[in-house]
C-alpha positions, 0 to 999 in steps of 0.5 A: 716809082711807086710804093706802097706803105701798110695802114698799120705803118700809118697808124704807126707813124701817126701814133708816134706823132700824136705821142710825140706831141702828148710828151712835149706838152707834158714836158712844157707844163712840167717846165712851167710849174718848176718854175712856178713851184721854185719861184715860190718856195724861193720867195717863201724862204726869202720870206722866213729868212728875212729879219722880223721885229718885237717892240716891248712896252716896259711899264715901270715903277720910275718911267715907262721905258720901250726896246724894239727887238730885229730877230732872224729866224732859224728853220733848221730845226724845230728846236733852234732859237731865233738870232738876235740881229738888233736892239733898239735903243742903242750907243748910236740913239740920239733922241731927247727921250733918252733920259739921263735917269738911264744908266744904260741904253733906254728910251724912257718917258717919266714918271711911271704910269701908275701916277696916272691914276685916272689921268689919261692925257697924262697915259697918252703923253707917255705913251705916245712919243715911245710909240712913234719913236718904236715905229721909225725903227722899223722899215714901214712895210714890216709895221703890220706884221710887229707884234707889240706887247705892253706889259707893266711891272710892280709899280701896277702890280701894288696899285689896286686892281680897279686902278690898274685895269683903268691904266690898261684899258687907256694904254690899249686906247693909245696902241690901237691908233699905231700900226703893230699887231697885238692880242689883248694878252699882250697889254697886262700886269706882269706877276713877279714870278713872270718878271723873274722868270723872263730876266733868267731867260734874257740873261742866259739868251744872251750869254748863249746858255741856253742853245741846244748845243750849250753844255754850260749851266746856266746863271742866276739872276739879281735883277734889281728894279725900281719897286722890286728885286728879282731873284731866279735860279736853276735848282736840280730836283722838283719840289712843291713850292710856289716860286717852283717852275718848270720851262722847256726851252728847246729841247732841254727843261729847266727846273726854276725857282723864281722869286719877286720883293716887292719892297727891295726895289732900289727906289723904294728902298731908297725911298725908306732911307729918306723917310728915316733920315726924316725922322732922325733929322727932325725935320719939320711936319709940315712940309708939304709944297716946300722942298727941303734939305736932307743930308745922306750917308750914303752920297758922295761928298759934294753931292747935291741934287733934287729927288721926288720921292714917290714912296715917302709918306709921313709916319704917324709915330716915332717907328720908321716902320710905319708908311701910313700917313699923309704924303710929304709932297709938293705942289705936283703931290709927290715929295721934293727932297733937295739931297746933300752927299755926307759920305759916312760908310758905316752910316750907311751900312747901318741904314741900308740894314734898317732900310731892309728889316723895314720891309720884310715880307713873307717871300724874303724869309722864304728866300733867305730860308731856301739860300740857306738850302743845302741842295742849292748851288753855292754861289762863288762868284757875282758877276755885275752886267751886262747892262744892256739885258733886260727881262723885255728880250725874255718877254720878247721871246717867251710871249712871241711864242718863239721857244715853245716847240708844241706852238699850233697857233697860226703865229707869225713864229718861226714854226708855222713859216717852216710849215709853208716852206715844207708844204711848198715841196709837197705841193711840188711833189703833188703837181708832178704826180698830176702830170705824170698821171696825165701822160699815163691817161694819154697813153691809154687813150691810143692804144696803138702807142703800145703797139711792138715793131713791125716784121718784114712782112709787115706782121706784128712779132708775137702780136696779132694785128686787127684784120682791117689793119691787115687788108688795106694798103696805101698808094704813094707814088715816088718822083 
């Protein structure tokens, strides 16, 4: 039995076929770049999801302090804070560089590199032990990617500025043999207001006052420190003025004023009640390499303890105002003073006063002028702690570039990583378009695929054939 097919059936039937054929390959390459393109954006969010490290060098006027910092990063929006997941040290470290003088959690080297003018084994020895101590915190992996920053308060901030920048450039000599990531901004002279600034924000971070959602105003600040006293609030209107700031955090600016004493350090102030007692204890002038006795009003009764005063100089005259003079120092250069606790409350209330009028400046008068403000908030309540916030986790933040909504830097912040995990969909999206245009191009390129149904005489409804499709047949013979 024979019959016979038309030609243009055949091309029918092989158009289909190659049709058929053009679409399983597209749709295999299809599969193949969603997985791609899937896997890689999986990976990516991995990536921005997976926690990230800060190590803050703390350069103080007492020791020389570090904290390493584990974020997580929040990518729903553009103005969510990073999560602290982690603070190192904490209640669980055990290391013998975990001095007693550390009221809270710390790991501190002694004394504070300011002591080690022109002295760089002696900027290598504190240095050094904190480096490695900040780096067994983090996974090894993640060390080239840790951004460190060193920064030094006012224990720098009153040397001069040629012995400072010595300080600094042997600092950065010791960071440049460990694995962390830094810019040369990164090793600097905190300015008081800076310092102010960042505690205000770690506190408040902390305390959550600062989320978006927040509607609690935020806490000022007393943060008193070795060699200087931080005071920084929140005010409501602008006003021209050098402690005025402003800062946006987020979405929501804050109006600040910020303040540094440089001389209401507890040390230093500390340090001026000595030189007081000195005096009016009539202790011998020549003490120098000798440590001697000297009873304070202030210390508990049964007290007894050696102190190296670093601030202690000789006064000239019988004015405790005047600090100029050769220092009263040990074999080591600084003063060794063995105290003795004489507990008399109304005694030491007189020479916490005259502690204070010794040493006032020019910002403390303009404190104590702007907290008699009316336009200030009123202060009902002072709250003491939490101890273990430090102005390090406001520096970890502001100079991590992690609350700035406008950062274009390539940093590895929070933002630009949002940026390649947005950029993956577009290249998805991309992709697809190139297939789809691919089919389209295939399909062009065999125009009988347009063709319509055949009728029953093998004519085209509505659509003339090509008159060699209609002349020629083709033979088949059946069983």
């Amino acid at each position: 039995m024979e019959s016979i097919i038309p030609a243009n059936s055949r091309l029918l039937s092989m158009s289909s076929v190659q049709c058929k054929r053009c679409l399983k390959i597209s749709i295999v390459v299809l599969f193949v770049v969603v997985i791609l393109v899937t896997a890689y954006t999986a990976l990516r969010a991995g990536d921005v999801q997976r926690s990230y490290f800060t190590v803050v060098l703390d350069c103080g006027s007492t020791g020389t302090r570090v904290n390493v910092y584990e974020w997580q990063r929040n990518i729903t929006s553009k103005h969510d804070l990073p999560t602290l997941l982690n603070s190192f040290p904490d209640l669980s470290t055990k290391n013998p560089l975990h001095k007693d003088a550390c009221h809270y959690q710390c790991m501190q080297t002694e004394p504070g590199l300011d002591k080690f003018v022109h002295n760089s084994s002696g900027i290598r020895a504190a240095l050094e032990p904190l480096l490695i101590w900040a780096q067994q915190q983090i996974p090894s992996e993640r060390l080239g990617d840790t951004s460190l920053f060193l920064l030094a308060t006012a224990g720098l901030r009153n040397l001069p500025k040629e012995d400072a920048g010595w300080i600094l450039e042997n600092a950065a000599a010791v960071v440049r043999e460990h694995p962390f990531v830094y810019r040369i901004s990164s090793i600097r002279v905190l300015s008081g207001k800076e310092e102010a600034y960042y505690s205000w924000v770690a506190l408040n971070y902390k305390l959550r006052f600062l989320d978006k959602s927040s509607n609690t105003p935020t806490l000022g600040v007393l943060d008193l420190g070795g060699s200087s006293l931080q005071v920084v609030m929140e005010i409501d209107e602008s006003r021209e003025d050098k402690h005025f700031m402003r800062s946006k955090i987020g979405p929501i600016e804050h109006q600040i004023l910020a303040y540094s004493l440089p001389a209401f350090g507890l040390n230093e102030a500390f340090d001026r009640t000595i030189i007081i007692l000195n005096e009016q204890q009539l202790l011998p002038r020549d003490t120098a390499d000798v440590k001697f006795e000297l009873s304070h009003p202030c210390l508990s009764s049964g007290f007894m303890q050696n102190y190296t005063c670093y601030g202690c100089f000789r006064s000239n005259g019988s004015s405790a105002k005047n600090l100029s003079g050769p220092p009263l120092s040990n074999s080591d250069g600084f003063p060794l003073v063995n105290l003795v606790g004489d507990p008399d409350w109304e005694q030491c209330k007189e020479l916490a006063r005259a502690a204070a009028i010794h040493s006032r400046s020019s910002d403390s008068l303009q404190l104590t002028a702007d907290m008699n403000c009316k336009s200030l908030p009123s202060f009902n309540e002072i709250l003491f702690g939490p101890g273990d916030v430090s102005w390090t986790l406001g520096a970890a933040l502001i100079e991590g570039e992690y609350l700035l909504p406008s950062q274009t830097e390539p940093h590895a912040g929070m933002f630009s990583l949002k940026a390649e995990v947005i950029s993956s969909h577009a290249l998805y999206f991309v992709l697809v378009l190139c297939i789809l245009f691919f089919v389209y191009c295939q399909v062009r390129r065999t125009p009988n695929l347009l063709l319509p149904k055949q009728g029953k005489k093998g004519h085209a409804l509505g659509v003339a054939l090509p008159s060699h499709v209609n002349q020629k047949t083709t033979k088949v013979v059946l069983g």
